[in-house]
N, C-alpha and C positions, 0 to 999 in steps of 0.2 A: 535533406530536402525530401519532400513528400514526390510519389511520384507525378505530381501536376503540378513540379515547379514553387510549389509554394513553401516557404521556409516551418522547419518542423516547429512545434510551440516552446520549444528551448535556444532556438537558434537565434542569437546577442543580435539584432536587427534597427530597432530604432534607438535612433537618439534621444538625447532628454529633452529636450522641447517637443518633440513630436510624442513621445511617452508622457509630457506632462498633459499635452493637449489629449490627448486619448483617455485618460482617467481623469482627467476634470483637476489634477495638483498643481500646484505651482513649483518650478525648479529644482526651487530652496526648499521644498516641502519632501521632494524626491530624494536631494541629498541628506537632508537631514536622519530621513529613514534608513540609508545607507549607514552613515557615522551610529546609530543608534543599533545595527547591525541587524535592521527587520527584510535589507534587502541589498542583494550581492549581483550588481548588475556583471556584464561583461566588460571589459575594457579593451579597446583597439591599442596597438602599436604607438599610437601616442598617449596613450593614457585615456583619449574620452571614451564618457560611458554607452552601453550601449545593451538596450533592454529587451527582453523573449520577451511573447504574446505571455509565458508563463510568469514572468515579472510583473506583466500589466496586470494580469489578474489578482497576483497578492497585493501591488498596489490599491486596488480597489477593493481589496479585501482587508487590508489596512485602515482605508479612507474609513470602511462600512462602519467599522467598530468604533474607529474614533469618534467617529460622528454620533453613536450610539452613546458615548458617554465613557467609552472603555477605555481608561490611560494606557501610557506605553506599555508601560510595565504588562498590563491583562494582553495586552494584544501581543505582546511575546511570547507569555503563556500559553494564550488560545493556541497560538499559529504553532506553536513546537507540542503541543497535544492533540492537535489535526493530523502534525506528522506522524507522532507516532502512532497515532491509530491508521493512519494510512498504512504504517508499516505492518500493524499486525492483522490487518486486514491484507495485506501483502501475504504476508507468513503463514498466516491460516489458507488463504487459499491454495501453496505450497505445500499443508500440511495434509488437506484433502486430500489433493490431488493424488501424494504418496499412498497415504492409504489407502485410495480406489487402485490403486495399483498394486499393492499387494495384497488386499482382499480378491481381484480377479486371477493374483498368481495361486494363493491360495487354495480358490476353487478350482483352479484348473487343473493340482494336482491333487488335490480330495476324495476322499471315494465317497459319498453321504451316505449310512444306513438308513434302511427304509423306514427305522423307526427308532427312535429313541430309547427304547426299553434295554435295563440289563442282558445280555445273553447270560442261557439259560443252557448249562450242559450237564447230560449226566453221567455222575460217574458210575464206575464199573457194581460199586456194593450195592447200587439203586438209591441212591441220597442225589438230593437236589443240589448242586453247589452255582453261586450266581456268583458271575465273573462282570466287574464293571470296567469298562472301556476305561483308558487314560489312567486309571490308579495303579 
């Protein structure tokens, strides 16, 4: 529950006539997608179905395609290559995030030189010898 009472967008809520009437489907249209495995409603204690706001949406995101000309088959496709770029749009923003995090660890134990150039020492016989950082 969100905190103003309202059910969250996954939470199994309406039934299939009120899910069919809110997407514009018909019933058998709702089941069918189900047995076809494009969508996995909830099920109450006796069995009936029972659909998230999140359901409603791929429903009408099912209806969109089809109606577009796109058979089942594409619309399974589509829907399982949304997910996974959902996921790695997921992943990537994980992967940022670590790196802003150890780029700031990083710096905060760093000393930076004022300047990029080799240091430059001399030895005792008066010969230049150039000493590079890190090698």
């Amino acid at each position: 529950m969100s905190p103003f009472g309202a059910p969250s967008p996954d939470a199994a809520v309406y039934v299939i006539s009120v899910a069919a009437e809110l997407t514009g489907l018909h019933p058998q249209t709702l089941r069918a997608y189900e047995r076809m495995g494009l969508i996995e409603p909830g099920r109450t204690g006796g069995g009936g179905r029972r659909y998230s706001h999140r359901d409603l949406e791929r429903l009408r995101e099912i209806a969109d395609l089809t109606s577009a000309g796109i058979g089942i088959e594409g619309v399974r496709r589509i829907m399982a290559l949304e997910h996974q770029v959902d996921a790695l749009r997921a992943r990537n923003e994980e992967l940022v995030a670590e790196l802003d995090a150890v780029r700031r660890g990083l710096a905060a134990r760093a000393v930076v030189p004022a300047n990029k150039l080799p240091v430059l020492h001399q030895a005792a016989a008066r010969s230049v010898v150039v000493w590079r950082r890190g090698t």
